[in-house]
C-alpha positions as CSV (number, residue, x, y, z in Angstrom):
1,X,0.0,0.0,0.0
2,X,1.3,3.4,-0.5
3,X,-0.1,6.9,-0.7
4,X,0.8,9.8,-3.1
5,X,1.4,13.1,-2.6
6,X,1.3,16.2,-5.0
7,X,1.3,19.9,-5.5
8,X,2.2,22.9,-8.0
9,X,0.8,21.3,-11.0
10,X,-0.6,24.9,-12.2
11,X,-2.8,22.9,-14.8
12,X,-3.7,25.4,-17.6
13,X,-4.9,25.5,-21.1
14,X,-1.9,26.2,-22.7
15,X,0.5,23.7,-21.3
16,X,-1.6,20.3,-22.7
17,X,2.3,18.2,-22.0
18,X,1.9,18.9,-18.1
19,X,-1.9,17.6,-18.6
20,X,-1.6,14.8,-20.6
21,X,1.2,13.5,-17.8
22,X,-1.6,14.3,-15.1
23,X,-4.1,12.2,-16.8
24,X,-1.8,9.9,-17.3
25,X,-0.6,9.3,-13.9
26,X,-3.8,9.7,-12.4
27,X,-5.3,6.6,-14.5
28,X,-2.0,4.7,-13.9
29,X,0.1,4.8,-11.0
30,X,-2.1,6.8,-8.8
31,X,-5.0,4.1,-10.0
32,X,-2.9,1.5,-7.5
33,X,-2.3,3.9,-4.7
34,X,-4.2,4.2,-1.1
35,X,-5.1,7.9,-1.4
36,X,-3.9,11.0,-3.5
37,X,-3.7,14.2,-1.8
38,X,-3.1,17.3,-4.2
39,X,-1.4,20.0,-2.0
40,X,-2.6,23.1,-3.7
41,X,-2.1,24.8,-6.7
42,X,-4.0,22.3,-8.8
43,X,-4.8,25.0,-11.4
44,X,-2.9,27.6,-12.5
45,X,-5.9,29.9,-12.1
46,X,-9.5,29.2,-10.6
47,X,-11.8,32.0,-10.9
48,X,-15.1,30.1,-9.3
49,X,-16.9,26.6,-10.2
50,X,-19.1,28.2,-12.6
51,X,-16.0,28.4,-15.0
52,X,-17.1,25.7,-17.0
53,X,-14.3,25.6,-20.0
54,X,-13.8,22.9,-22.0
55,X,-10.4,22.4,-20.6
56,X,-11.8,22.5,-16.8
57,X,-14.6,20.1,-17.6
58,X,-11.5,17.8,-18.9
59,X,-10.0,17.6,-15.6
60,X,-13.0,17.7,-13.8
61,X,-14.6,14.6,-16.0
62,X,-11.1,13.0,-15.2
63,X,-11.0,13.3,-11.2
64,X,-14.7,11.9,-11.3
65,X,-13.5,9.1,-13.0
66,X,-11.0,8.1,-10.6
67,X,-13.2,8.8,-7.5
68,X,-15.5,6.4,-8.9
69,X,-13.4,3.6,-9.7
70,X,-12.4,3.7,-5.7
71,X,-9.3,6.2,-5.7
72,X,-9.7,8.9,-2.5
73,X,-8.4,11.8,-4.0
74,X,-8.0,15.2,-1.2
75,X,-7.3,18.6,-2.1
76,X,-6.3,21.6,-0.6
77,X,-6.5,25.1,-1.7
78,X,-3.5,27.0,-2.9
79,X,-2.3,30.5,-3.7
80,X,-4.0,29.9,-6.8
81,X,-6.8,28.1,-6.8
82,X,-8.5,29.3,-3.5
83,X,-11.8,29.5,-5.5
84,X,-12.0,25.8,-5.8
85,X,-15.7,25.2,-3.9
86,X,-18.4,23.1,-3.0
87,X,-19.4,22.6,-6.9
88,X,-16.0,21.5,-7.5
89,X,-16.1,19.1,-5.1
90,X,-19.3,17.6,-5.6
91,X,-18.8,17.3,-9.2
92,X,-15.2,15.4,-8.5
93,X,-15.8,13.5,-6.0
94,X,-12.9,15.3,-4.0
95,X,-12.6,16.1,-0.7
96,X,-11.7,19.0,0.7
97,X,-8.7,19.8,3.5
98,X,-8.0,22.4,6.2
99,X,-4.9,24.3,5.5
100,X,-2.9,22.9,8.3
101,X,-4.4,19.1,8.4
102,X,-2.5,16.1,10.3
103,X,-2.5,13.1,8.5
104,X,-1.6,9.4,9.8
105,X,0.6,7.9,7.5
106,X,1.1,4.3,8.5
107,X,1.3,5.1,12.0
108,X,3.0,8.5,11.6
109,X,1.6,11.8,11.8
110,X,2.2,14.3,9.1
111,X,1.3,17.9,8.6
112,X,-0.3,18.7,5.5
113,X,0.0,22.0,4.1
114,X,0.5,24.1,0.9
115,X,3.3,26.3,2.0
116,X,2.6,30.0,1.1
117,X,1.8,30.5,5.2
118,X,5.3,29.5,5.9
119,X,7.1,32.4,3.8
120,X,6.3,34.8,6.5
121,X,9.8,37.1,5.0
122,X,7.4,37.7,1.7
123,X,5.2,40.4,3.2
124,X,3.8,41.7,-0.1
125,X,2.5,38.2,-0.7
126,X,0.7,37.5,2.7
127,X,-0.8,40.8,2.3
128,X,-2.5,39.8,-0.6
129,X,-3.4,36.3,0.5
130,X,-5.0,38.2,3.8
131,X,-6.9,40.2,0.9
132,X,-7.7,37.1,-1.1
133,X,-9.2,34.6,1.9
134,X,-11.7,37.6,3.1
135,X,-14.9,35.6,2.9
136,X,-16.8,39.1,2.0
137,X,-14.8,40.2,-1.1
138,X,-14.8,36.5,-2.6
139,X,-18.8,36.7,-2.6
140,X,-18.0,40.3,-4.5
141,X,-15.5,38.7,-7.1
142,X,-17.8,35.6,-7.6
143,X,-20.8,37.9,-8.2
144,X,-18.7,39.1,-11.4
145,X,-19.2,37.9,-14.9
146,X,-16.6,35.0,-16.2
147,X,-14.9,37.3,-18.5
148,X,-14.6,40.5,-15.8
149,X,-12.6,37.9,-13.8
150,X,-10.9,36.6,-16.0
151,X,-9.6,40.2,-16.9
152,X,-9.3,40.4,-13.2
153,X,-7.1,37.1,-12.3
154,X,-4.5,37.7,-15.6
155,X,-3.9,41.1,-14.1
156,X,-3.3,39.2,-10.6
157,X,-1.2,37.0,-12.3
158,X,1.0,39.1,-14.5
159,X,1.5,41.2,-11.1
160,X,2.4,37.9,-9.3
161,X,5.0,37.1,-11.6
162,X,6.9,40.5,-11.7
163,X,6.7,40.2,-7.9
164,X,8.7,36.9,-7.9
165,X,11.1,38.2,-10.5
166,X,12.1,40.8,-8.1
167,X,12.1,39.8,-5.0
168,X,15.5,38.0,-3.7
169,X,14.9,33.9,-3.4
170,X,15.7,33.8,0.6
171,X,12.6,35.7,1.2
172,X,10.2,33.6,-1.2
173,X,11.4,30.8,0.7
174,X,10.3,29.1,3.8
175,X,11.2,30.7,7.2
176,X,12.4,27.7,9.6
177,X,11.5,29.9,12.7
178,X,7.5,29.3,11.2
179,X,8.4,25.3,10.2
180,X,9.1,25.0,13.4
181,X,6.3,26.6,15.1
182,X,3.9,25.2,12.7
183,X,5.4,21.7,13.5
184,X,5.5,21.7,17.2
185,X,2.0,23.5,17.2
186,X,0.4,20.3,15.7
187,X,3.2,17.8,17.5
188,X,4.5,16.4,14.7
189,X,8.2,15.6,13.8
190,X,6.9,15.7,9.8
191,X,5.7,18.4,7.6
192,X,4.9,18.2,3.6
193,X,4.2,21.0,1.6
194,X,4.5,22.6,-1.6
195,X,4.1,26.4,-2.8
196,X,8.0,27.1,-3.0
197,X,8.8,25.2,-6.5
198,X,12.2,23.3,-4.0
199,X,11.5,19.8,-4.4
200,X,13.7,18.6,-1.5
201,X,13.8,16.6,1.9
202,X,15.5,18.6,5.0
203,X,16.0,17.0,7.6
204,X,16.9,18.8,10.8
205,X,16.4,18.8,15.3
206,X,12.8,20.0,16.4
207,X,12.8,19.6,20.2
208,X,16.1,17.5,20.3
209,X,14.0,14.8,18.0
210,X,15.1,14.5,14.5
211,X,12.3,16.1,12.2
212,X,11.5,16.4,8.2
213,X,10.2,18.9,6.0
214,X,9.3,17.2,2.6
215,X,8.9,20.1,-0.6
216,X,6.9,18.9,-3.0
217,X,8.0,19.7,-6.8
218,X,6.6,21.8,-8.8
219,X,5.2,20.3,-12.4
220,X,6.5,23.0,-15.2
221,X,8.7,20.7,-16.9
222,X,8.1,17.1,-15.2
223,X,5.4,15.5,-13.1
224,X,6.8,14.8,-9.6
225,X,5.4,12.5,-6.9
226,X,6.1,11.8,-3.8
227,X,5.3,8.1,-2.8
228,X,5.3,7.1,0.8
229,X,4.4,3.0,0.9
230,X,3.3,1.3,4.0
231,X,6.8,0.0,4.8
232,X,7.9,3.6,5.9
233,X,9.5,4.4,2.6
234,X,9.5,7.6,1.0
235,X,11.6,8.9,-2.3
236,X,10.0,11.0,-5.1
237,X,9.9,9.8,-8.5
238,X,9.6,11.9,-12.2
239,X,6.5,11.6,-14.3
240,X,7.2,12.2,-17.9
């Protein structure tokens, strides 16, 4: 038995290689696991359920294919997909997580997360995201036409994009003062997460206990998994 864990796929339109390894691996290898969880950014962009392109219905139609045939497939919301809602869900046959979530893997738990919280050096960013999750001015995007936010969400992104071009890479990474808080908040000695684009395992003291902080990779030029089987091992393996 073994579960899989993913994140930073940015599926879009306009990148149909990075899909076509998606579909692939999700009616292949992740066909045979235990459970998939999809650590945020999914999409590159989700701008509410009710975006019904082609393209999402060809993911969505795909997910609801594997929930059906007995894969448990979770999801949690990233910096870019936030949108992703109840329709989403009930249309997938995902389920939803918290964006801090303990898992029991085979006897260990984990903490699940996307990763954007733990940048706390990239101030411009959580400003936004403090922006973004307001509950109140979601209900005002959502109440827009699909093509206002569409206009709306390319502006976001194209300002996202100069914002990472500029800014130096030891503030868009992790802060380890904030793993470790997050960590020994939820007493565990094992955190996943994505977010950063660092595929990586660092292993380091939390509370004199050894401790592990998997990075998910991110999927612009390969698909990347991480597998963790029921025999306690883990190692992440390239989907092309």
């Amino acid at each position: 038995m073994f579960k899989l864990f993913i994140s930073d796929l940015h599926l879009e339109e306009n990148r149909p290689d990075i899909t076509d390894v998606f579909l692939r691996f999700l009616s292949e290898q992740a066909a045979q696991a235990e459970a998939l969880y999809i650590l945020g950014d999914f999409f590159e962009i989700w701008i509410g359920d009710d975006d019904l392109t082609p393209f999402n219905l060809l993911i969505i139609n795909a997910l609801r294919a594997a929930t059906a045939n007995g894969l448990p497939i979770f999801v949690m919301h990233g910096n870019r997909d936030f949108l992703l809602g109840k329709r989403f869900l009930q249309a997938t046959g995902c389920a939803l997580l918290p964006e801090e979530y303990v898992l029991d893997v085979y006897g260990t738990p984990i903490l699940l997360m996307h990763g954007d919280t733990l940048c706390t050096e990239d101030k411009i960013y959580l400003k936004f995201r403090k922006k973004g999750r307001n509950r109140l001015l979601q209900t005002l995007f959502l109440w827009k036409k699909l093509a206002k936010r569409r206009l709306i969400a390319e502006n976001y992104r194209l300002k996202s994009k100069a914002h990472t071009s500029t800014v130096p890479d030891s503030i868009m990474d992790v802060t380890q003062a904030e793993v470790a808080r997050k960590m020994q908040q939820h007493h565990v000695q094992t955190l996943i997460h994505g977010h950063t684009h660092r595929e990586a395992i660092h292993s380091f003291q939390l509370e004199n206990k050894p401790a592990t902080r998997f990075v998910l990779g991110p999927w612009h030029e390969n698909g990347s998994v991480l597998v963790w089987d029921d025999s306690g091992k883990k190692e992440f393996k390239v989907l092309i």
